[in-house]
C-alpha positions in Angstrom: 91.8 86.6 92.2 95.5 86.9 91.4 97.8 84.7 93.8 99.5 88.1 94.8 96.1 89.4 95.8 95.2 87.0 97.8 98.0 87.5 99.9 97.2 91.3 100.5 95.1 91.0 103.2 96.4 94.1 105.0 95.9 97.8 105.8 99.1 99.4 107.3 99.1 103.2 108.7 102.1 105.9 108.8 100.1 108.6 111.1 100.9 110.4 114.6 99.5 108.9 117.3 96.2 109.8 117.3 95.7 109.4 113.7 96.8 105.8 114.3 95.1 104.6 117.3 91.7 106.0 115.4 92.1 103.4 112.8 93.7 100.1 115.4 90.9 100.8 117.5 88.7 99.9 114.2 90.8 96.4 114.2 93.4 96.6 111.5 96.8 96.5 113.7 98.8 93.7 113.0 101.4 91.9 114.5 103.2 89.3 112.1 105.0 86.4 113.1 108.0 88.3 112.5 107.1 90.7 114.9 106.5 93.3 112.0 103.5 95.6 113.1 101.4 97.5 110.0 101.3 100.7 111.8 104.4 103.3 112.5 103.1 106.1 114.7 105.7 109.3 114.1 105.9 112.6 115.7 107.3 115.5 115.5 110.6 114.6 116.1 110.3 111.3 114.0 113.5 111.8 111.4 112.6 111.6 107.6 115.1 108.6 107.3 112.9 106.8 109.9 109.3 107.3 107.8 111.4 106.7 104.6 112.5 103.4 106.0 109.2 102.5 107.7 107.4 103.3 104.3 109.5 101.1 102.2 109.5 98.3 104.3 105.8 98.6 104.2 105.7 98.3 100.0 108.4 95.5 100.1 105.7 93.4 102.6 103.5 91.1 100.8 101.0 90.9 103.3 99.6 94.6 102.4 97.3 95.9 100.4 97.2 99.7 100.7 99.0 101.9 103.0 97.3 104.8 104.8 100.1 107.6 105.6 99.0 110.8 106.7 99.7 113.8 104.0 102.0 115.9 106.0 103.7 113.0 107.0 103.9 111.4 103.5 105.0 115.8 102.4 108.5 115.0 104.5 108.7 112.1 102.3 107.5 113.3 99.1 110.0 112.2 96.7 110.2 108.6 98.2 106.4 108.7 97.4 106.1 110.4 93.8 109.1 107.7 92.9 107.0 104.8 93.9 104.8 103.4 90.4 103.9 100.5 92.1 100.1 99.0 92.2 100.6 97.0 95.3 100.3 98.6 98.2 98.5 101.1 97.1 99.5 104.5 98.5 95.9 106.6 100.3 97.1 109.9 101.7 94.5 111.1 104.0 94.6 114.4 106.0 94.4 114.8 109.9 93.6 117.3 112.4 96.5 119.3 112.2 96.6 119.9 108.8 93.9 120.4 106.0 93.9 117.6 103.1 95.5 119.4 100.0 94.8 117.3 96.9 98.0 118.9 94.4 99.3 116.9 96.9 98.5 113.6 96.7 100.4 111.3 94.9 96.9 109.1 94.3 95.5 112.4 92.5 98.8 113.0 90.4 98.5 109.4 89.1 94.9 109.6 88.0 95.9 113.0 86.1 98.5 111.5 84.3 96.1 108.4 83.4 93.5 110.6 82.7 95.8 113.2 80.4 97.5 110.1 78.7 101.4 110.5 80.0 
């Protein structure tokens, strides 16, 4: 395993509230010894400059692996998200509650369609 890799030991969420204390309760919040946590709960008031600069700070980290965001959450960010070509984190939009999972979406989905079609 890649010296990078072995780093990446972490999960991180962008989710509201109860999105986010679904998957802590499951034991992947972190706390680092910079007082960084993996998780950023938002909510309807939560500015776009806010989740823009939560979600970047999460793919600069080199303690994560993959970060969970929430698709309507990761929709207010969406060209932050489409820009970002990076393998590590790795970027899993999931759906919750209050709105239905929509896979034209998902920036996961519209990199395996370009793999997949050869751009």
């Amino acid at each position: 395993m890649s010296n990078q890799m072995e780093k990446r030991t972490l999960f991180s969420i962008i989710a509201n509230e109860e999105t986010t204390n679904s998957f802590l309760i499951t034991g992947i919040g972190n706390i680092n010894k910079k007082a960084e946590k993996n998780y950023f709960i938002t909510t309807d008031t939560t500015s776009v400059d806010d989740i823009k600069n939560k979600f970047i700070s999460f793919t600069k980290r080199d303690d994560i692996a993959i970060i969970i965001i929430a698709q309507n959450i990761a929709d207010r960010i969406r060209h932050v998200i489409d820009a970002y070509d990076e393998i590590y984190p790795s970027i899993v939009e999931i759906p919750t509650k209050e709105s239905k999972y929509k896979p034209q979406n998902d920036s996961l989905m519209k990199r395996a369609e370009r793999i997949l079609s050869g751009e």
